[in-house]
N, C-alpha and C positions, 0 to 999 in steps of 0.2 A: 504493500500500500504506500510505502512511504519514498519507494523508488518512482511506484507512480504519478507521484506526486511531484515529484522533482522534474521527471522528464516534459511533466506538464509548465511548470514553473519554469524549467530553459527555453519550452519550443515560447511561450507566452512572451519571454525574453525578447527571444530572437525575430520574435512578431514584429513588436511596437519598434524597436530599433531598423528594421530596414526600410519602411516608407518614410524616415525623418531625411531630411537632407544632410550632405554632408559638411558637417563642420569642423571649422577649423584647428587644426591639430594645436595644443599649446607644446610651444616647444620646452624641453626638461630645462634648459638655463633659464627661462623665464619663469615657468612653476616653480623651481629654487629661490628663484629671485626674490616672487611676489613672497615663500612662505618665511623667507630672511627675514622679509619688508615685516610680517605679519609677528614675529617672533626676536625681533631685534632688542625690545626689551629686557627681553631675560637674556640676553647673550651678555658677554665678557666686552667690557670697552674697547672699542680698536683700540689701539697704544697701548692698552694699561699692562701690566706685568703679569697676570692671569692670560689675556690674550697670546702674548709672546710666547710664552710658557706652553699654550696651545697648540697655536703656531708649529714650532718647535717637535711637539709629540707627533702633530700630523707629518713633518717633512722627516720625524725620523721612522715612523711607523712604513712610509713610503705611499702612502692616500694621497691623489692625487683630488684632491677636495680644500676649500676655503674652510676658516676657522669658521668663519658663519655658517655653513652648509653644514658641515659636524658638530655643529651646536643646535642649530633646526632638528639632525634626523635624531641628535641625543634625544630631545625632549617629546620628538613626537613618538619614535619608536616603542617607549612604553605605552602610552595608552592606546596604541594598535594593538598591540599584545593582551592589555587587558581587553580591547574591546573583543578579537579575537578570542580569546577563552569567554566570556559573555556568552556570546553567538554561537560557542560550541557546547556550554551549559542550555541555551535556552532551545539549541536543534536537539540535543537531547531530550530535552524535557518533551518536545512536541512530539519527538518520537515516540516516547513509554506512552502519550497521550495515543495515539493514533494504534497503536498497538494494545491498547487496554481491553480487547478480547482475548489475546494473548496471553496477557495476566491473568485474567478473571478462571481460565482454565486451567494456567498455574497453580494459582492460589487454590484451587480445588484438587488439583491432585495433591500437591504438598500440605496441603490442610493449613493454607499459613496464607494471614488475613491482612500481615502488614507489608506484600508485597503491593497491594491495591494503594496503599498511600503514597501516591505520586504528589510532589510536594516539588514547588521552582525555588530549589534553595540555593542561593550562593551565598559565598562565605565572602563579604568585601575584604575582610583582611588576610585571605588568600588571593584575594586580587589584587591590593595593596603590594602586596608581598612578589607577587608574580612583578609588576610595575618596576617594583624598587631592583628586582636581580635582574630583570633586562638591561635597566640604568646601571646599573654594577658591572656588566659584561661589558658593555661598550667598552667602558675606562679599563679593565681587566684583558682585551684583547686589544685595544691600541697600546696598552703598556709592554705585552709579550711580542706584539708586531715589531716596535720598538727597540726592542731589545735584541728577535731575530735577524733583525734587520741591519743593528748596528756589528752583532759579529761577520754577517755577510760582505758589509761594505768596509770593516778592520782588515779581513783579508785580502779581500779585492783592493784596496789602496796600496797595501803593503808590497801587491806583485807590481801593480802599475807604476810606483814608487820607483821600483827597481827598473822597470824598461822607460820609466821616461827619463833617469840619470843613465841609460846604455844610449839614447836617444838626442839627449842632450849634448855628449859628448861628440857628434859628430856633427855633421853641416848644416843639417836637417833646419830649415825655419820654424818657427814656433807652428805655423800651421799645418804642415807636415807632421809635426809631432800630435798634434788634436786628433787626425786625421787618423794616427796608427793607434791611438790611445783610443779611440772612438773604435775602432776595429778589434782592441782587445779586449772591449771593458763587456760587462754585463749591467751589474747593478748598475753602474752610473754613465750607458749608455745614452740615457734620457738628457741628460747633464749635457755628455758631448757634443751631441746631434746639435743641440741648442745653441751651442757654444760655435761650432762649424758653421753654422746658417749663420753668424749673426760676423764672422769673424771679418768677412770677406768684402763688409759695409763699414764698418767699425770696430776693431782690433780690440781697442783697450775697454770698451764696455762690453766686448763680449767674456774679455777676460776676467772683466771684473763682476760681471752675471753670474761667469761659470763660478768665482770664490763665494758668493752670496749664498748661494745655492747648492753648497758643498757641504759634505759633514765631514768631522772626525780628520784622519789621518789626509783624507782627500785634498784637505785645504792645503796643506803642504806643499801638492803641485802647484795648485793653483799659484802659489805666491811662488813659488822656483819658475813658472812659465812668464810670469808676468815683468820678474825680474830678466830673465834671458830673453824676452820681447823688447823690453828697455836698453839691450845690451852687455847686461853682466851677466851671462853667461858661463865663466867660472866660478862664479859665486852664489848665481844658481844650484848647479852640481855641488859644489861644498855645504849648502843649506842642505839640499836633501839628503844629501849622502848622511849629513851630522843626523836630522829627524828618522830617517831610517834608522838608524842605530839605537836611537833614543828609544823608538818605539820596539824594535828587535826584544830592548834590554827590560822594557814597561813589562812587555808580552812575558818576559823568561820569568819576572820578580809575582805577573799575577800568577802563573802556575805552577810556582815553585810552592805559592802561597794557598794556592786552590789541592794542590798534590797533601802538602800539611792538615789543612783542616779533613781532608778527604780522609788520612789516614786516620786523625782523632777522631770521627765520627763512626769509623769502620771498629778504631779498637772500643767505642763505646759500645756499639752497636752488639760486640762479642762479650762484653764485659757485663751488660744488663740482663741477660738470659742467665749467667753464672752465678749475678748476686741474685735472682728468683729463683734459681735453684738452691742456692745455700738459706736461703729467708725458708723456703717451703721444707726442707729435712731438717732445717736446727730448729725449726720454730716446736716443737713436741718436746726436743731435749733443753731445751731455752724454758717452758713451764714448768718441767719434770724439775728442775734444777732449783728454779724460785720458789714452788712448793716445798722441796724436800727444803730450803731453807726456813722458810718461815715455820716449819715442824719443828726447826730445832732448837729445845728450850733452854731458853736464858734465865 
């Protein structure tokens, strides 16, 4: 009955929508736009140190989305989700409704009378609750995007590092070297491309785009190209060559340091089974031992 109903309810759909004329598509940058426009209130002040800070987690998360746009689907996202569970509470509910011959024949064979009590009950502070951990997820998967994201592009700097100082050291002009750095990168292909298109109008604002819009280790080139663009070019090479090392040496001291706590957690890890075993066998001779004392008269 209730498939019946449904297929009634699409083709009913599919009715009233094809004699309407066709209108005009909104485009997704303007729907964005107007829901910015509609939702700007509650976002984070451009400028202010909350926005930056945003900023910041999108460009290293790797979203290619404005601070306003991730702030719009932060706040609408939950109450989709609530309204979504709603809708799947109250298609429910109409269900057991349309099906309550189904029951009434239950209920007689099981001899059980409070299966008939269909009841539209939601729990708002399981809706609440649902709201609050979709809003909790956003921040909890741009934070690990983040985080994925910055060991992918630590290592991809650190190779490109090294072929842009093997790169540097020969004839090559700075835009030659974009060109082969753009050929080997992955992660911060997007960066290059950008950087190429823009080089060949304007040199030194492409170069100074591509530092803007660089994380982590990556800025390093950027400031070694920018100086062997200007000319100094063995001093290019000697900057990176120095940061390379620098970072070699960051790298060796964090997993010298991550190898350490690894070990401590590994000997805890064996050492707290051993004290639950000695707690569980001596705890019998541990009572035995304070009774037979307190027997013994003074």
């Amino acid at each position: 009955m209730y498939a019946i109903l449904l297929m009634i309810s699409i083709v009913v759909l599919a009715l009233s929508i094809k004699p309407k004329k066709k209108l005009k598509r909104r485009n997704d940058k303007g729907l964005l736009e107007s829901l910015n426009n509609k939702f700007s209130k509650l976002h984070h002040k451009k400028g202010s140190r909350r926005y930056y800070k945003l900023k910041q987690k999108i460009i290293n998360a790797g979203l290619k989305m404005s601070p306003e746009t991730y702030q719009t689907v932060r706040l609408v996202l939950p109450v989709v989700v609530m309204v979504i569970y709603i809708l799947f509470k109250s298609i429910n509910f109409i269900n057991l409704k349309i099906s309550a011959e189904n029951l009434i024949e239950a209920a007689k064979i099981l001899n059980d009378e409070s299966i008939l009590n269909i009841r539209f009950n939601i729990n708002f502070l399981i809706v609440f609750l649902i709201g609050f951990i979709s809003l909790l997820l956003q921040e909890l998967i741009l934070f690990f995007m983040g985080k994925i994201k910055a060991k992918i592009s630590k290592r991809e700097a650190l190779i490109l590092q090294t072929y842009t100082i093997m790169l540097l050291k020969t004839t090559k002009p700075v835009k030659q070297i974009l060109i082969s750095l753009y050929e080997r990168a992955d992660f911060f292909k997007p960066h290059l491309k950008k950087a190429n298109e823009r080089f060949s109008t304007d040199p030194e604002v492409a170069l100074s785009e591509l530092m803007e819009s660089a994380q982590g280790d990556f800025i390093n080139i950027c400031i070694a190209l920018q100086q062997a663009f200007n000319g100094c070019r063995p001093l290019s090479v000697t900057y990176l060559e120095n940061r390379r090392n620098l970072s070699r040496e960051v790298n060796k001291q964090i997993r010298i340091r991550n190898q350490t706590r690894n070990q401590g957690i590994g000997i805890l890890i064996m050492i707290i089974p051993l004290v639950v075993s000695l707690a569980i066998v001596g705890y019998p001779w541990i009572m035995y031992t304070l009774k037979a004392i307190r027997s013994i008269p003074i």
